[in-house]
C-alpha positions in Angstrom: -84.7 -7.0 -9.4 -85.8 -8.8 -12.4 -85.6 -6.2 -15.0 -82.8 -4.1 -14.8 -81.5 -4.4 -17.6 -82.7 -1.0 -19.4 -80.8 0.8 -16.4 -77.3 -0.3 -17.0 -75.4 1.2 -19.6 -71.0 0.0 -20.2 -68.7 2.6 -21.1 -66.0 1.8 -23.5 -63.1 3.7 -23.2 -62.1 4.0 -27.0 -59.6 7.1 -26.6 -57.8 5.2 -23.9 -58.0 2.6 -26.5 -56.8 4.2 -29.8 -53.8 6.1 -27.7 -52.6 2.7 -26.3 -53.0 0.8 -29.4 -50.7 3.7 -31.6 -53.8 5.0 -33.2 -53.4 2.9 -36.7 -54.3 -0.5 -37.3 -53.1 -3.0 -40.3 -56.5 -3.8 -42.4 -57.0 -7.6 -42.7 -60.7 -7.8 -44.2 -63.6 -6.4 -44.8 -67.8 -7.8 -45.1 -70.9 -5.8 -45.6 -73.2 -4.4 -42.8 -76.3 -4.2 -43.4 -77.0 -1.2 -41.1 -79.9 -1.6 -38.8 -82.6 1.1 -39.9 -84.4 1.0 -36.6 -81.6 1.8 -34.5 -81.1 4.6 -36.9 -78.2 2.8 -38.3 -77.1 3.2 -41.6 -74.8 0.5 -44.2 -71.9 0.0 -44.3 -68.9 -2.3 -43.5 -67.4 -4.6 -41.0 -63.6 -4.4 -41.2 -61.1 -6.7 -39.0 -58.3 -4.9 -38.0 -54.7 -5.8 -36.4 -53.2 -4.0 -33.4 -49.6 -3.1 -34.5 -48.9 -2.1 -30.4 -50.1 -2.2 -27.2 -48.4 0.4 -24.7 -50.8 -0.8 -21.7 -49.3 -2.0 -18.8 -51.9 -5.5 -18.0 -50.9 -6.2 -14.6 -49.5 -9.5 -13.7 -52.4 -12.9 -13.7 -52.8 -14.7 -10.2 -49.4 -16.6 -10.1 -47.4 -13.1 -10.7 -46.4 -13.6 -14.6 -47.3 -10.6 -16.6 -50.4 -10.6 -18.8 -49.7 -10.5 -22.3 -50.7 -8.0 -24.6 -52.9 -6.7 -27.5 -50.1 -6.9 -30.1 -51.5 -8.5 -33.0 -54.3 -9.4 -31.9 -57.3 -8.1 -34.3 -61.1 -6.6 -33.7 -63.7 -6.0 -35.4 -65.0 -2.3 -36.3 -68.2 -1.7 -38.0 -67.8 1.4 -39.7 -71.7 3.2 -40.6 -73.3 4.9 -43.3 -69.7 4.0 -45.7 -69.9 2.7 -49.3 -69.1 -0.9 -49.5 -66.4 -2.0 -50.7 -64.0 0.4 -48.9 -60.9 0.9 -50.8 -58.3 -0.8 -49.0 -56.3 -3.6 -49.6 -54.9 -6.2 -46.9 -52.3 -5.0 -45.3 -53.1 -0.4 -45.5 -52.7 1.3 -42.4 -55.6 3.2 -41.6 -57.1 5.0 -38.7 -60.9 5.2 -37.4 -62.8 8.0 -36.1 -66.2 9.4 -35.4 -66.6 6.8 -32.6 -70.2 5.8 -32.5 -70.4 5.7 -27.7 -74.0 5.2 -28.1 -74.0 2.7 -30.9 -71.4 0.2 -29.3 -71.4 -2.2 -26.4 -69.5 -4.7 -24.6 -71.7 -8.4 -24.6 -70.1 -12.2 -24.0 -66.9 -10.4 -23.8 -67.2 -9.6 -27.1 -66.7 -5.7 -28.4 -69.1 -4.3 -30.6 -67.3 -1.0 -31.7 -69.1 1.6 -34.3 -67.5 4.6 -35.9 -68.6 7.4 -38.7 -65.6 6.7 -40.2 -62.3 5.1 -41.5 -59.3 6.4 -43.6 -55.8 5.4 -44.9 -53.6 6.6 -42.5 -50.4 8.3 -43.6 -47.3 6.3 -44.2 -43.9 8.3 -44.2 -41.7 8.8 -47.4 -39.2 5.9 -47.7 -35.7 7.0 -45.8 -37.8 9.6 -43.6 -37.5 7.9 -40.3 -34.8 8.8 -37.9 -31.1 8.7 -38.9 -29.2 6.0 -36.8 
């Protein structure tokens, strides 16, 4: 088949994504997007962010040594239809949501990931963790 191509359609699982990776992500940068009005895509910004931990299990590669991974390692979000700059410094925690399913694909192994939104996320008070 020559053309199929309009037929296929990749699933990314973000949920099992965000629940693996913690849910909050260390903000490293941040660039405009300039939307893509056709697509009914509105601008916004294009923010690298760094996983903080990775509770996946990866398997093992071919000679049996486990796979690393996610931790620290950073993606890119593009986050639509926000004013640019966003308000975070290098370094804020902050969480994503309104993923955009529709909007975002997997290409050259390469993830194109599209939310509604992005926020600070909370950080405790100082001294509130657990008591040792």
């Amino acid at each position: 088949m020559l053309n199929a191509s309009p037929y296929i359609k990749t699933l990314i699982d973000w949920e099992g994504m965000d629940k693996d990776w913690g849910g909050s992500y260390t903000f490293v940068s941040q660039r405009p997007y300039k939307g893509k009005p056709e697509a009914g895509l509105a601008p916004g910004a294009t923010v690298t962010l760094q996983i903080m931990q990775d509770a996946h299990d990866h398997g093992v590669d071919k000679s049996g040594r486990p796979r690393d991974n996610n931790t620290l390692e950073t993606f890119s979000a593009t986050i639509v239809g926000c004013p640019y700059p966003l308000p975070f410094a290098k370094g804020d925690k902050v969480r994503l949501s309104g993923f955009m399913a529709d909007s975002s694909y997997f290409i050259d192994y390469s993830l194109i990931l599209r939310f509604s939104s992005i926020e600070k996320a909370q950080q405790p008070a100082p001294g509130a963790g657990p008591k040792g």
